[in-house]
C-alpha positions as CSV (number, residue, x, y, z in Angstrom):
1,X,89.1,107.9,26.7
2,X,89.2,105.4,29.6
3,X,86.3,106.5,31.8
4,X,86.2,104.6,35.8
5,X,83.7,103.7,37.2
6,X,84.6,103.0,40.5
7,X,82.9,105.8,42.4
8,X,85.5,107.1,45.6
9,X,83.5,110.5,46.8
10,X,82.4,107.9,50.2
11,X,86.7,107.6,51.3
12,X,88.2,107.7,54.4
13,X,91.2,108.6,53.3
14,X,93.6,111.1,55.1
15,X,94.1,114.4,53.2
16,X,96.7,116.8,55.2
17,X,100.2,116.4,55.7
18,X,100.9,114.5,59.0
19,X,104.1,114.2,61.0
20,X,105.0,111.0,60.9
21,X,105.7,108.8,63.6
22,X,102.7,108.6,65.2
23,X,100.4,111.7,64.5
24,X,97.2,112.5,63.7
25,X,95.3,114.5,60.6
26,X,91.8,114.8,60.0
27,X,90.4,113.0,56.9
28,X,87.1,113.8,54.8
29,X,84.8,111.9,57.1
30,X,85.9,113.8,60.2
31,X,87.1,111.0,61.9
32,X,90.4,111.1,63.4
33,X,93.2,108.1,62.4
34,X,96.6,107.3,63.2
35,X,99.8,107.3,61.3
36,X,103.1,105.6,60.8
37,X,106.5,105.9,59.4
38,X,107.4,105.6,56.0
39,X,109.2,102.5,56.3
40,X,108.3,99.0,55.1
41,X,107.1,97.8,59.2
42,X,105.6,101.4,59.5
43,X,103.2,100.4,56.6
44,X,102.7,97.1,57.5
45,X,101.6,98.0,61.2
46,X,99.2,101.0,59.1
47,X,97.6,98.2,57.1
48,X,97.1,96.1,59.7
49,X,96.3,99.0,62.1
50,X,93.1,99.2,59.6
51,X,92.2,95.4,59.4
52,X,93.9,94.5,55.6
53,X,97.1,93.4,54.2
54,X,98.5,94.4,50.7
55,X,97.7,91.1,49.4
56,X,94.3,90.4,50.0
57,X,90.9,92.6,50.5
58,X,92.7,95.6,53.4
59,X,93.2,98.8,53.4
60,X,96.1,99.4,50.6
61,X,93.6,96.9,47.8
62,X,91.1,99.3,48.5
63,X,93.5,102.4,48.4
64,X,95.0,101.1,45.0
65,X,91.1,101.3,43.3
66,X,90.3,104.1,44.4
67,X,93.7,106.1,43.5
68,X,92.8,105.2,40.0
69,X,89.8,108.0,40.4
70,X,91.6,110.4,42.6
71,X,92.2,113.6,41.4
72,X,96.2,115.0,41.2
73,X,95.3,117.0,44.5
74,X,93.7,114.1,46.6
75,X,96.7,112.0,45.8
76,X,99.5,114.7,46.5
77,X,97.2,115.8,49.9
78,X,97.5,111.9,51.2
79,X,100.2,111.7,54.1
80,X,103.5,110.4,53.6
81,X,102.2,106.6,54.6
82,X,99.8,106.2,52.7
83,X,101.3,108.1,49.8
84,X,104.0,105.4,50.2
85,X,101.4,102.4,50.0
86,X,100.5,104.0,46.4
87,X,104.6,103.8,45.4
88,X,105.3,100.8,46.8
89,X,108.7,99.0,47.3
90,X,110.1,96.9,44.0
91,X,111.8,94.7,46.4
92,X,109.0,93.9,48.8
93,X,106.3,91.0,47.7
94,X,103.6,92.6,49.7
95,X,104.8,95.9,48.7
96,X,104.9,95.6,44.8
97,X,103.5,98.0,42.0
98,X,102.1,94.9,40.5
99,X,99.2,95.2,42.9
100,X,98.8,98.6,42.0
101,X,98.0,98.0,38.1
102,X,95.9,94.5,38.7
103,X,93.7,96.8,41.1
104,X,93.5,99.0,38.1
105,X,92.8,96.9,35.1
106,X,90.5,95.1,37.5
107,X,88.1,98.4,38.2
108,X,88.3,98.5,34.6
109,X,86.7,95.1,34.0
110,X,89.8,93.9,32.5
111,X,90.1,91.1,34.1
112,X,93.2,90.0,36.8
113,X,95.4,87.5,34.6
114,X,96.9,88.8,31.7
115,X,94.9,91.8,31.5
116,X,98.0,93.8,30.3
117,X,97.7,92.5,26.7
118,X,94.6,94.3,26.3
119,X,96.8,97.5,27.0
120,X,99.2,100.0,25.7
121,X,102.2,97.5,27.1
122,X,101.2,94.4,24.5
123,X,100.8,97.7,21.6
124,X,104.5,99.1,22.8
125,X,106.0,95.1,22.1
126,X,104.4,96.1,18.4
127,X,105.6,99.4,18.0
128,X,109.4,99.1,19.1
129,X,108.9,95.5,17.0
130,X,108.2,97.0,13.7
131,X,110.6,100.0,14.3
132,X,113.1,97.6,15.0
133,X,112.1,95.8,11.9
134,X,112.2,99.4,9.7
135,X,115.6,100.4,10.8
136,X,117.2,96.9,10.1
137,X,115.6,97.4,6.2
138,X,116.2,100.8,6.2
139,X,119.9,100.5,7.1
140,X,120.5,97.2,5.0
141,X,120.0,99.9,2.3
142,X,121.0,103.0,3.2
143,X,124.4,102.3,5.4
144,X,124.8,98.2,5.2
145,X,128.8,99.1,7.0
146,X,126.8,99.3,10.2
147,X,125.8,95.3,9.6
148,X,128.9,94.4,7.4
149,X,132.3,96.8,8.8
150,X,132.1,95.9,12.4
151,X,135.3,96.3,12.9
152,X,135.0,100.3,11.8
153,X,131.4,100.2,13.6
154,X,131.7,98.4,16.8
155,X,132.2,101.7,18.6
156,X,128.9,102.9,17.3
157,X,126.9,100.1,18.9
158,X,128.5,100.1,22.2
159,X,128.2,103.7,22.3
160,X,124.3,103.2,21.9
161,X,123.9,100.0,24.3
162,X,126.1,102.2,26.7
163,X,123.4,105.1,26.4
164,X,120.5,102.6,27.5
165,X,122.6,101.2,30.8
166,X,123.2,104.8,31.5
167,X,119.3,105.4,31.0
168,X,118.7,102.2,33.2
169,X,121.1,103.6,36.1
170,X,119.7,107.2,36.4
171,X,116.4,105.6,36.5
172,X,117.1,103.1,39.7
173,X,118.8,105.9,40.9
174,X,115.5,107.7,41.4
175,X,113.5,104.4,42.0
176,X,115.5,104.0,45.1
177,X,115.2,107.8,46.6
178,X,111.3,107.6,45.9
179,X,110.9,104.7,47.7
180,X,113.3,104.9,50.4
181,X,113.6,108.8,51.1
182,X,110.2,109.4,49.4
183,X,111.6,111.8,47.0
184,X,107.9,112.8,44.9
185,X,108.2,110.7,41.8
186,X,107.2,114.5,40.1
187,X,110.9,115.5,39.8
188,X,112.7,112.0,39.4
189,X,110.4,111.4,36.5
190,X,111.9,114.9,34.9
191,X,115.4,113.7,35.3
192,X,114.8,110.8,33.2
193,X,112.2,112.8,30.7
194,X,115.1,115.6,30.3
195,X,118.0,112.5,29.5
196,X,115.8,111.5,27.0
197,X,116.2,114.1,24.8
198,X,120.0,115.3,25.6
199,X,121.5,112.1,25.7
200,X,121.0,111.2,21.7
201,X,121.7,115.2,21.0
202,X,125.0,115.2,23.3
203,X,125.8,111.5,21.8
204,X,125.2,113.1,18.0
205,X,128.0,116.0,18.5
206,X,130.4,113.2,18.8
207,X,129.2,110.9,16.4
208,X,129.2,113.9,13.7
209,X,132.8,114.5,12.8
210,X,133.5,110.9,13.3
211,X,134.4,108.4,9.8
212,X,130.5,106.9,11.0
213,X,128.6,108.9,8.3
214,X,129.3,110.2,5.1
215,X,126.0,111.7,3.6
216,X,122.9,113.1,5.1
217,X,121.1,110.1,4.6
218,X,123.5,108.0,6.8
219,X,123.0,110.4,9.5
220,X,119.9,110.4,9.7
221,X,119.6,106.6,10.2
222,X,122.7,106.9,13.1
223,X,120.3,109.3,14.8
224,X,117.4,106.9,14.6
225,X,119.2,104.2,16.0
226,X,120.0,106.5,18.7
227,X,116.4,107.1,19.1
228,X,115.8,103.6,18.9
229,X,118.1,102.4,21.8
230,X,117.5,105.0,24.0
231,X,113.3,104.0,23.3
232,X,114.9,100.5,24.7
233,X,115.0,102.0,27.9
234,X,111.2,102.4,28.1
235,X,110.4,99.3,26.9
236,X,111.7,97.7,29.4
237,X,109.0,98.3,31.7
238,X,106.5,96.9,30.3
239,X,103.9,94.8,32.3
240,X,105.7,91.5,32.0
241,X,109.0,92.8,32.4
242,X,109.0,95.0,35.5
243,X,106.3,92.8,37.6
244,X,109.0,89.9,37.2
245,X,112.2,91.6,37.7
246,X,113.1,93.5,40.8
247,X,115.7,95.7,39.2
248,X,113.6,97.4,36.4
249,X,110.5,98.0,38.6
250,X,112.3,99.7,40.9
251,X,114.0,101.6,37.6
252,X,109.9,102.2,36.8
253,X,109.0,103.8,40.0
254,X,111.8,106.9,39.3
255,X,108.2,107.9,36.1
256,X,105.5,106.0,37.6
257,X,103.4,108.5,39.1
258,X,100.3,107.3,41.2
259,X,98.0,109.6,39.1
260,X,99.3,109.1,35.7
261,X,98.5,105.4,36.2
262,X,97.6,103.3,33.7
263,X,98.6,105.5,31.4
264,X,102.5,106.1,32.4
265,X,104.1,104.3,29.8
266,X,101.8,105.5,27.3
267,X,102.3,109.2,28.1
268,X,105.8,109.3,28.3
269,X,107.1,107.1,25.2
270,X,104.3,108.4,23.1
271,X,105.6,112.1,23.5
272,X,109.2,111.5,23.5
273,X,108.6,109.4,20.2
274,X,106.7,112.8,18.8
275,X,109.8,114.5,20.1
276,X,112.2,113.0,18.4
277,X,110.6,113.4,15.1
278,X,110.7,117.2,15.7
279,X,113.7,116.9,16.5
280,X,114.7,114.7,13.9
281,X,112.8,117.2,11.1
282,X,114.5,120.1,12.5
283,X,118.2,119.2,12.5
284,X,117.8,117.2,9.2
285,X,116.1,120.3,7.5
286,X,118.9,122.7,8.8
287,X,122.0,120.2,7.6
288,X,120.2,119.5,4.8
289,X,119.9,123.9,3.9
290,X,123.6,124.0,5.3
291,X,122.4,125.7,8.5
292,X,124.9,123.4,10.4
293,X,125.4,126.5,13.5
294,X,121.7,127.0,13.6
295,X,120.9,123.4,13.9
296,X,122.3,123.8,17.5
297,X,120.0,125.8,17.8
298,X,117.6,122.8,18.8
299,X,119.3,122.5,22.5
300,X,117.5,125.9,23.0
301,X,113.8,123.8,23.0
302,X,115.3,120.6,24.2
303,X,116.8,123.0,27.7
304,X,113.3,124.9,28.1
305,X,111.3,121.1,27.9
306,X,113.8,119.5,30.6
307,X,114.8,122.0,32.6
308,X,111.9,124.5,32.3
309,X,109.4,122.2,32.8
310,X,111.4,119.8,35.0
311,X,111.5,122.8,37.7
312,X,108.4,124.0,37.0
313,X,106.4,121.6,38.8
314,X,108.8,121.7,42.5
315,X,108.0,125.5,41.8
316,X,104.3,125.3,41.4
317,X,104.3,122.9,44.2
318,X,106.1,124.9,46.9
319,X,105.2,128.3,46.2
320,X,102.3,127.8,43.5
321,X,99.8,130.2,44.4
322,X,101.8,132.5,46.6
323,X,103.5,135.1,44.4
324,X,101.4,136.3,41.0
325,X,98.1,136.0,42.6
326,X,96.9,134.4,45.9
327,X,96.0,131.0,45.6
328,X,95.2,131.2,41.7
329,X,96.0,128.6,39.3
330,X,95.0,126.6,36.2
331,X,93.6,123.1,35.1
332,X,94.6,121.6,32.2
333,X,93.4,117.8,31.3
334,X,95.3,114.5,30.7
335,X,95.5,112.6,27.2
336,X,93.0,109.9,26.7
337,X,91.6,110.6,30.5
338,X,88.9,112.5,31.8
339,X,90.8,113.6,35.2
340,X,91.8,117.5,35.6
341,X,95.4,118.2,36.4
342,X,96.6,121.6,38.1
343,X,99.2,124.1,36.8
344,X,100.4,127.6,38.6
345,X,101.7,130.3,37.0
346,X,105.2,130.6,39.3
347,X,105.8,127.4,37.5
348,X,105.2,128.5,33.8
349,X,106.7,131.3,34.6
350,X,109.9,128.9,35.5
351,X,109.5,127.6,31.9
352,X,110.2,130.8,30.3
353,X,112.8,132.3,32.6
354,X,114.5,129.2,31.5
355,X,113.9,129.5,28.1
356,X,115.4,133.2,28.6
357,X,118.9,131.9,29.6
358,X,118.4,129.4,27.1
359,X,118.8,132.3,24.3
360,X,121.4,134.0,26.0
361,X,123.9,131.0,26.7
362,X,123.4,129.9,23.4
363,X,123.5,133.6,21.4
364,X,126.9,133.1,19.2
365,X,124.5,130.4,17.5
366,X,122.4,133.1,16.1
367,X,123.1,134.9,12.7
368,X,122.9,138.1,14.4
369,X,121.8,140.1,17.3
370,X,118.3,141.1,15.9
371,X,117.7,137.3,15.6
372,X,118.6,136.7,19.6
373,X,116.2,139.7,20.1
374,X,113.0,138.4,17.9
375,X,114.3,134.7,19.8
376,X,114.2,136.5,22.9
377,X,110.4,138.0,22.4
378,X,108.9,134.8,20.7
379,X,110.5,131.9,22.0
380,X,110.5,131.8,26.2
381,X,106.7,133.3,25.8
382,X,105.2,131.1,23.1
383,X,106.8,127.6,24.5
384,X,105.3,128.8,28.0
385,X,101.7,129.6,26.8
386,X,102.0,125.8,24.3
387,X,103.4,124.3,27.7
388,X,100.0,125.8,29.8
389,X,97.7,124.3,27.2
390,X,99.4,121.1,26.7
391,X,97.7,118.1,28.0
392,X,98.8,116.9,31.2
393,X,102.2,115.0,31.0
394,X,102.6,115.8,26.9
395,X,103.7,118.7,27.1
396,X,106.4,117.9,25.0
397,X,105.7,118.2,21.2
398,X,104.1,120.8,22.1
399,X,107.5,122.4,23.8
400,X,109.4,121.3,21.4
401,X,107.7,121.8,18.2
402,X,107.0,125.7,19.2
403,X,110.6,125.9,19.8
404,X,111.8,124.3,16.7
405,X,109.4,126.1,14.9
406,X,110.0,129.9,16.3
407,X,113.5,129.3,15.8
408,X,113.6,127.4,12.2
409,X,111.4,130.9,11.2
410,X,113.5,132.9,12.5
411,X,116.4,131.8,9.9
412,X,114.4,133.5,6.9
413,X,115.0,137.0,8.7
414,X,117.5,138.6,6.5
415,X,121.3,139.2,8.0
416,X,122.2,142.0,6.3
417,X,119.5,144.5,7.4
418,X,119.8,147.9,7.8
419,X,118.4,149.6,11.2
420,X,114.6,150.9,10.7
421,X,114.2,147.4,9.3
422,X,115.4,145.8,12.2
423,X,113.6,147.8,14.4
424,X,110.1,147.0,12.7
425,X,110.6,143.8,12.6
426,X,111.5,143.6,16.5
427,X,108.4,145.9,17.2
428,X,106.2,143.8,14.6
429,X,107.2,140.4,16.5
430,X,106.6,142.1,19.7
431,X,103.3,143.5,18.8
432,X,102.5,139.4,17.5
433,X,103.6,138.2,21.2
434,X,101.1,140.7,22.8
435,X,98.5,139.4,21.1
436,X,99.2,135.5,21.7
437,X,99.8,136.4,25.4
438,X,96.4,138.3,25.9
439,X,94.7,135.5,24.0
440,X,96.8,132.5,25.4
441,X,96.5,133.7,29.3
442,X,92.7,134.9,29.1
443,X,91.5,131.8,27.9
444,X,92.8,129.7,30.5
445,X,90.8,127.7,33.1
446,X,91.1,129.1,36.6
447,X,91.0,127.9,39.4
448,X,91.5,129.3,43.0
449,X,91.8,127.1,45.9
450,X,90.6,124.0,44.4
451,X,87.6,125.1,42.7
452,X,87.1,126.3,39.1
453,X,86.6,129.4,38.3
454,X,84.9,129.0,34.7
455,X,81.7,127.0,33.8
456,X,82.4,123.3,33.5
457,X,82.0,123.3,29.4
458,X,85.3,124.8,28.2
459,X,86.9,124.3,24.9
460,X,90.4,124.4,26.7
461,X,89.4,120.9,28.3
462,X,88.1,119.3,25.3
463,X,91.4,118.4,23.6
């Protein structure tokens, strides 16, 4: 755990929503400041409005350390302009993300050239390295026509370089709205999380019937070069790669939240790597048992992760607090941090509504209509407790793998049941859901306006 030491409680720093264009808000010191536009001479005239430029020791240095010990509500209660300092503009010199992390690695005593080999970036070259390395052997001897027949195969690899360009556009797409429309990195960072995942299954249901694989081995190498390529479109913004190309930073700031920093890359390509081998287990078991209609059934998890907790946060963000219980909400932490990240229940409660429709959409996938009904009870519930306890930004395996895993049980329920069976086993998996929601939703820790509502030693935080 990466513990700062840079010490903010003494900031200036505005934390109300202004109108922009010249109004005023009252920061934590009492004092009242002025604010500017959102655009590139607005924050300029802001910096040097407060004596500092974004290149040397002003204001938006001193904003970038101390946003590395901000809390997830002092950065989203900044206004708009200085929010905006923290995103930066990819296509700007003074303006650049690169100052962000180099004020970061800095107040971590890592040094300011070439402190990103000493982080996850240099371990990520490694990683995608040796995978890269794996498949190659892996493939050599388990489907060499994808090296040798590339005249049968050539549609393969296109189809999987075309996947990462398409990765590469959404992503600028969202770079450019958060930086020019200030769109909250929050939900452009779900678009890309939610492609993640669909893309490989959505490319797999045409690569299936196709003459590309003939056993169950072969398919399961396809689908981890899929994995592999879409990964491809993460690596890309490493350190090295984004600070020195305009195009891919900007690509980086449609996931690089201000207070998921420096861990961004870490989070996100560390989960969706744990995702894919859930998801990889689960389709491969139900091909493997000849479950080939319930092995659809994995788009049920995959929706409730992208869309249910894609929405949930816009949700818990604009009417968090307002409708279960006044101003009641939950912390949960981050992985390999020490900051506390807040949750409300309208927005788990988007996760399972989703997770509801989900079911239905996808019911002619089910043996039978007892098994929608035990889906219905378990699933929705048990993915939105794993998603409340999950640590902050992977919430993912945790999503997925209680999907999977409801969902692969769920397959052992006999098909040819007769009625008081069915209904005990509906009433016995309701009964089980009562008891996981009492404990799951008790345990929680509260908080209501901003402060906790528990004693600071909690097991929930000590993941």
């Amino acid at each position: 755990t990466i513990r700062h030491k840079h010490n903010p409680s003494n900031r200036g720093y505005l934390l109300s929503s202004t109108t922009m264009g010249g109004g005023t808000s009252q920061p934590l010191n009492g004092t009242k400041q002025k604010t500017y536009g959102t655009d590139n001479e607005g924050l300029k005239s802001y910096q040097n409005s407060v004596g500092g430029d974004a290149k040397g020791d002003g204001f938006r240095n001193k904003l970038l350390m101390d946003a590395a010990t901000m809390t997830e509500n002092q950065i989203h209660k900044l206004p708009k302009d200085q929010y905006m300092l923290l995103i930066g503009n990819s296509y700007d010199p003074d303006l650049r993300k690169k100052d962000a992390y180099d004020a970061i690695y800095k107040s971590l005593g890592l040094g300011e050239e070439g402190a990103w080999v000493k982080t996850y970036d240099m371990s990520f070259i490694f990683y995608m390295g040796g995978a890269l390395a794996a498949l190659i052997i892996v493939t050599f001897f388990g489907h060499p026509g994808l090296f040798l027949n590339f005249t049968k195969y050539w549609a393969f690899w296109v189809e999987q370089a075309s996947k990462t360009v398409f990765m590469l556009l959404v992503a600028y797409v969202g770079g450019y709205i958060v930086e020019i429309y200030n769109v909250k990195v929050n939900y452009t960072r779900k678009v890309q999380h939610f492609c993640a995942y669909l893309i490989p299954l959505v490319a797999r249901l045409f690569i299936a019937p196709s003459s590309f694989q003939k056993t169950l081995a072969e398919s399961v190498i396809l689908e981890w070069w899929g994995y592999w390529w879409t990964m491809l479109s993460f690596f890309v913004f490493i350190y090295p790669i984004r600070t020195r190309i305009s195009f891919i930073d900007r690509c980086y700031s449609s996931l690089d939240r201000p207070e998921d920093r420096p861990h961004t890359i870490f989070w996100i390509t560390s989960q969706i790597f744990l995702g894919y081998i859930i998801m990889s287990v689960y389709t491969t078991f139900m091909t493997w048992s000849g479950q080939l209609t319930a092995r659809e059934l994995i788009f049920i998890p995959v929706i409730i992760t992208g869309i249910g907790d894609g929405i949930a946060e816009p949700v818990g963000r604009s009417v968090g607090g307002k409708i279960f219980s006044k101003g009641l909400k939950y912390q949960t932490a981050g992985l390999g941090s020490d900051k506390l990240y807040t949750r409300s229940f309208e927005g788990s409660f988007a996760v399972w509504i989703t997770g509801v429709i989900a079911i239905l959409a996808m019911w002619t996938e089910f043996f039978t209509w007892y098994h929608v009904v035990v889906a219905l009870i378990l699933v929705p519930g048990c993915t939105t407790i794993a998603e409340a306890y999950s640590p902050h930004t992977w919430d993912t395996p945790f999503l997925l793998s209680t999907g999977a895993g409801i969902l692969w049980a769920q397959t052992f329920i006999p098909e040819n049941l007769g009625l008081i069976s069915i209904l005990v086993v509906i009433g016995a998996h309701a009964v089980l859901m009562g008891i996981i929601s009492w404990y799951g939703w008790t345990k929680l820790v509260l908080e209501r306006d901003g402060k906790r509502l528990v004693p600071a030693k909690d097991p929930v935080l000590d993941l």
